[in-house]
N, C-alpha and C positions, 0 to 999 in steps of 0.2 A: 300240690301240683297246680299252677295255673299258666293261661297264656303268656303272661310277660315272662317266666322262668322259660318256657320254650325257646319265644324269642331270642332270648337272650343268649340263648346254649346249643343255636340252631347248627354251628359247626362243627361241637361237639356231637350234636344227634347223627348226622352226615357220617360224619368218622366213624360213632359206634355202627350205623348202618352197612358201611361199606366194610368192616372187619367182618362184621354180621354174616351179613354174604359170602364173603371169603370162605369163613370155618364152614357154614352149611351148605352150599352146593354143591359139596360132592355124598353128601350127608345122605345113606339111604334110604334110613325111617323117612327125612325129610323130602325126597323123592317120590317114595310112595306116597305121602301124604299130599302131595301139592303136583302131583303130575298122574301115577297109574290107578289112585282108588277114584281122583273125579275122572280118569280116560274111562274107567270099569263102569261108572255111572252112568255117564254120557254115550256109552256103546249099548249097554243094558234099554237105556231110557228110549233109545231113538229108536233101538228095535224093535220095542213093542209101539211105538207110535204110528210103525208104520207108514204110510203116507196119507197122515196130518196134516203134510205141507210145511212150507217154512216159517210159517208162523209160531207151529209148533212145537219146531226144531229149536227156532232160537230160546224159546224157553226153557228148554233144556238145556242150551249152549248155557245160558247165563247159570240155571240154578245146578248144575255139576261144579262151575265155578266156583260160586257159591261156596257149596261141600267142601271146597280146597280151601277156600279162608277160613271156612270156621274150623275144619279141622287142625290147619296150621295153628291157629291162633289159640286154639284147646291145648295140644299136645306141645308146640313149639313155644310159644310167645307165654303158653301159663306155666311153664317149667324154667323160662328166662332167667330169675334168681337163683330158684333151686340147681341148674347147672351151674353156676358161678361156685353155690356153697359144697355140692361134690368136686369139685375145683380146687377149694380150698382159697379161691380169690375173692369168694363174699366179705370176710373181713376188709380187704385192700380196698372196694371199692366202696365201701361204707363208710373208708378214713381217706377217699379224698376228697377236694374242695367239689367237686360238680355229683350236685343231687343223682342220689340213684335212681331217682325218678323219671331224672330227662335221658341218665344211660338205658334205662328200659325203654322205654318211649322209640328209643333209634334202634336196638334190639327187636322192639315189636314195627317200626317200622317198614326192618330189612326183609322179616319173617312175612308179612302182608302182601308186601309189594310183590313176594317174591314167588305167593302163593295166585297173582293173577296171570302166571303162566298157564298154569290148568286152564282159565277159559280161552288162552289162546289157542291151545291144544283143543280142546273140545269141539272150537269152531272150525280146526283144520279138519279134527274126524267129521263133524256132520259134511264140511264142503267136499270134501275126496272119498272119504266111503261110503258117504248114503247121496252124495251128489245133488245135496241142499244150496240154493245160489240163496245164501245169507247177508242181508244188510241189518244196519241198525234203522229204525224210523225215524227216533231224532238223534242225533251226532252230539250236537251241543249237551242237550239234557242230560245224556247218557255219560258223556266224560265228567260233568257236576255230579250225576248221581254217584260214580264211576269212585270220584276225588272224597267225597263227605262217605262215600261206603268205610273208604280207608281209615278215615279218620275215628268214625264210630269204632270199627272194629279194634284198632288202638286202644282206643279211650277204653274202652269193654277190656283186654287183653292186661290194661294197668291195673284192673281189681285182681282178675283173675289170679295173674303173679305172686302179690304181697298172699292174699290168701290159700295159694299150697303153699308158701312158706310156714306163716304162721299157725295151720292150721291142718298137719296132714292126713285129718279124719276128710276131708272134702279132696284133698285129691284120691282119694280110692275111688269117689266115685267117679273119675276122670271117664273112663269109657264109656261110662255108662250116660255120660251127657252127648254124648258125639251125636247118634243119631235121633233124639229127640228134640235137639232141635233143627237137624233137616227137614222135621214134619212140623214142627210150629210154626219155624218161620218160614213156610210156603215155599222152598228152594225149587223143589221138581211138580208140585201140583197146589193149589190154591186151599189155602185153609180151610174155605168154605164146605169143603168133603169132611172138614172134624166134628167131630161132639161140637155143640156151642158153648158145652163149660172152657172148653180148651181158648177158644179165642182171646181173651181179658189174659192169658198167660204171652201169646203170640206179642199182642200189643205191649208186650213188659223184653221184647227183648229186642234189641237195634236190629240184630240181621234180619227181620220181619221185616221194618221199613227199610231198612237197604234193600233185600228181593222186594218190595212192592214198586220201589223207585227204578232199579234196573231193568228189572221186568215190566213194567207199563212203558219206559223209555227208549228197548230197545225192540219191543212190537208195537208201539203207539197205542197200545190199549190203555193206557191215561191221560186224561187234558191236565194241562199245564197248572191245574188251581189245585190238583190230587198231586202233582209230582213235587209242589212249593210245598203243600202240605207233608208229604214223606222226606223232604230233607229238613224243614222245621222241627217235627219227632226227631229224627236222626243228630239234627245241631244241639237239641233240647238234652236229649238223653248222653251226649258226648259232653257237655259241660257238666251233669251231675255228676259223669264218671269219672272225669276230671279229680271235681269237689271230694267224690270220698274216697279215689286213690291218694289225694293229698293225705287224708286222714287213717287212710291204710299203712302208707310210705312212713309215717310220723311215729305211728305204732310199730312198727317192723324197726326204726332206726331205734327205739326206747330199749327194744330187745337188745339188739347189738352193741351199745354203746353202753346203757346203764346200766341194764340187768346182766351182760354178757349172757345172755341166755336164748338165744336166737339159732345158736348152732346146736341144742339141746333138742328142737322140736321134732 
């Protein structure tokens, strides 16, 4: 998996995108996942907040959001193959010309994109029932931070996939990741409340610097040399994941193809 194959298959990605969306929107798990567990959050959070003020608020505007990516991208975007192969269309899409890699890619696209309805939802609950007047600080920053969130989250969402294919001792523990890393990666309150062993784990995972980027961007609580620095991480770690979903994808096609052994796991 690298950038020029993107490039190249960008209306391909589009296509799988917009099919994407079709089949899950009316999808309820997917519903829940990406609209009432971060509405549940975002009502919980702001209530004990209290009046914080808005500052406070939009923190939790963003990091409920938050909860809706990563959970879509746990449960939705890392079971992308595995739905094809209870389908029974994993074989079909392994024997045509365009990489399974860039089909998922637009798969994890449609699921992303589709999961930052929950922060719009979040910030209509804070503006109308707790009657928080919500802006962003910076605009600009905030739609880069906003754009490179996506992208990591993707790039992250490419391991995840091949590996519960190939491996379905690692999806049992699917649940049991959900909420561990809403606490790592600082979604609703700042890491700095954890153990200090825990930190050095936060920093190993993108949605840490996606919430440090969004969160300092859209309360101004970052200068500009911290917010270059949190999408650097961000850019950094979406090319390694790039690099070993190629080497995932490679592994998982060896299955299918040579060993026919793939629909065995």
């Amino acid at each position: 998996m690298n950038l020029l194959a993107l490039q190249r298959n960008w209306r391909v990605i589009l296509v799988v995108a917009e099919m994407t969306l079709r089949q899950t929107v009316m999808d309820a798990f997917i519903l829940f996942t990406v609209l009432v567990q971060p509405l549940l959050i975002a009502l919980l959070a702001l209530w004990m907040l209290g009046g914080r003020g808005p500052e406070a608020a939009m923190f939790v505007v963003v990091g409920s959001g938050m909860t809706g990516l990563w959970s879509s991208l746990l449960f939705v975007s890392g079971n992308s193959i595995n739905v094809e192969r209870w389908s029974g269309t994993l074989e079909t899409l392994v024997g045509v010309p365009t990489s399974l890699a860039v089909i998922v890619f637009g798969k994890n696209l449609a699921n992303v994109t589709q999961s930052l309805i929950s922060m719009v939802v979040s910030y209509l609950l804070a503006a109308l029932l707790f009657g928080y007047s919500l802006q962003v600080d910076q605009p600009v920053l905030f739609a880069i931070s906003l754009l490179l969130t996506i992208v990591a989250f993707i790039s992250f969402g490419l391991i995840i996939a091949p590996l519960f294919v190939m491996n379905p001792s690692v999806q049992h523990w699917q649940n049991a990741m959900e909420f561990p890393v809403y606490i790592l990666s600082g979604f609703l309150f700042p890491v700095a409340l954890l153990p200090g062993w825990s930190t050095p784990l936060s920093y190993l995972l993108p949605p840490y610097w996606a919430a440090r980027a969004l969160h300092g961007t859209s309360t101004g609580g970052s200068g500009l040399n911290e917010v270059l620095f949190y999408w650097g991480m961000m850019a950094l770690f979406s090319v390694i994941y790039l690099l070993i979903s190629g080497h995932l994808f490679r592994r998982m096609l060896v299955k299918a193809r040579v060993d026919a052994t793939l629909d065995m796991e």
